[in-house]
C-alpha positions in Angstrom: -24.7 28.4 -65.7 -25.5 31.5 -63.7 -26.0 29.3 -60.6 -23.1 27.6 -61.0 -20.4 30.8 -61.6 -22.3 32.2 -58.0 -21.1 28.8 -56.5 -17.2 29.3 -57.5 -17.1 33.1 -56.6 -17.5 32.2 -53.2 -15.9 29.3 -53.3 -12.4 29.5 -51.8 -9.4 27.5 -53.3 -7.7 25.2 -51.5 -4.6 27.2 -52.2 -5.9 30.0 -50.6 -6.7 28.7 -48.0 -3.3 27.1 -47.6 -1.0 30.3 -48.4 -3.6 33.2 -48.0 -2.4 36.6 -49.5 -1.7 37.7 -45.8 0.7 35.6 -44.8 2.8 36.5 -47.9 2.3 40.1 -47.5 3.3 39.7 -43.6 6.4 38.1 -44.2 7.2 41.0 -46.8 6.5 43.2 -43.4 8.3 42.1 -41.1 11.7 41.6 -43.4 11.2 45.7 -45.2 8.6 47.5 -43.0 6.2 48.9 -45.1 6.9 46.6 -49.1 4.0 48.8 -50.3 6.2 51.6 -50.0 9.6 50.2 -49.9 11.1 49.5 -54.2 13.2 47.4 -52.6 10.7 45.1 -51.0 11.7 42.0 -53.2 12.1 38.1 -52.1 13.4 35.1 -54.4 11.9 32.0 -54.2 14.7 30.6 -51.9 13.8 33.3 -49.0 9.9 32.5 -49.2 10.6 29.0 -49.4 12.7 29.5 -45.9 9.9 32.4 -44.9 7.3 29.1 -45.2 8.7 26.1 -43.9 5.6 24.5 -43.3 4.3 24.0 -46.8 6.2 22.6 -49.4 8.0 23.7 -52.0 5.6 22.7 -54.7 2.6 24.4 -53.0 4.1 27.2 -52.4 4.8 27.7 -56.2 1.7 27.3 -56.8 0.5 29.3 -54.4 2.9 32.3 -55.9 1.4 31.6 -58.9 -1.9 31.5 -57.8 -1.5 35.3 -56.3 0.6 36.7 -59.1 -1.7 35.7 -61.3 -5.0 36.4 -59.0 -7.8 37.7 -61.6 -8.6 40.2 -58.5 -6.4 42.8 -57.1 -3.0 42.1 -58.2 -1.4 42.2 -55.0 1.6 39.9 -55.4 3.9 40.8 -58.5 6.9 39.2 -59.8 9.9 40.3 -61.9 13.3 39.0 -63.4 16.7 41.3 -61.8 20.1 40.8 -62.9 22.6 40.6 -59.8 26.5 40.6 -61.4 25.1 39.1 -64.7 23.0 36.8 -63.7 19.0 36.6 -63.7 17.0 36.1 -60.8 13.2 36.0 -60.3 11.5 37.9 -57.4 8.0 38.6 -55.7 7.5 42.1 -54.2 4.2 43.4 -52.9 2.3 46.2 -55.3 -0.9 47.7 -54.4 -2.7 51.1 -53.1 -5.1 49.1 -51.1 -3.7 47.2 -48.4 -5.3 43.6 -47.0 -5.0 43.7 -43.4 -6.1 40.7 -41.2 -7.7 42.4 -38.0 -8.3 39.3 -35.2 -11.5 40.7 -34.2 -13.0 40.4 -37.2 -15.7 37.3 -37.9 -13.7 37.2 -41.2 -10.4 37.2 -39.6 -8.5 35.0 -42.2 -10.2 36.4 -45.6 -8.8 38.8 -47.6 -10.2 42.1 -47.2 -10.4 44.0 -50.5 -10.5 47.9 -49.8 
């Protein structure tokens, strides 16, 4: 078994690779700035679905899911608001460590825990 469990840590889900936590946090960027700082740093589903065009609607809910669930850092957080009585779900960013993806890196791409 212990062989095994090594295998899967380092094994990266397809979803990951598909929506990785920095694309999500980047799109949080470039719409509030800094969402680490910013309370009102919050998207519905229908503005990531039009923030990802490229992948389709059901991976990227499971790709949401993925993240807000993450056994790791819990990045990517997700909460019901009320807007004039009604309830709406949205994802905002929560951390103290951030995940930046520096280009130079040979793990450009990976998520860097800090």
């Amino acid at each position: 078994m212990g062989k095994q469990s090594r295998m899967k840590h380092h094994h990266v889900p397809a979803i990951e690779r598909a929506l990785p936590i920095e694309r999500i946090v980047e799109v949080f960027e470039e719409r509030f700035g800094d969402p680490y700082l910013n309370p009102m740093a919050e998207l519905t589903f229908g503005e990531l679905t039009t923030a990802f065009p490229d992948i389709p609607v059901d991976e990227l809910e499971e790709g949401l899911s993925h993240w807000t669930n993450h056994s790791g850092e819990k990045t990517l957080q997700t909460k019901t608001v009320e807007t004039d009585g009604r309830e709406t779900r949205v994802w905002y960013v929560h951390g103290l460590v951030r995940h930046y993806a520096d280009p130079s890196s040979p793990n450009h791409g990976h998520v860097a825990l800090g």
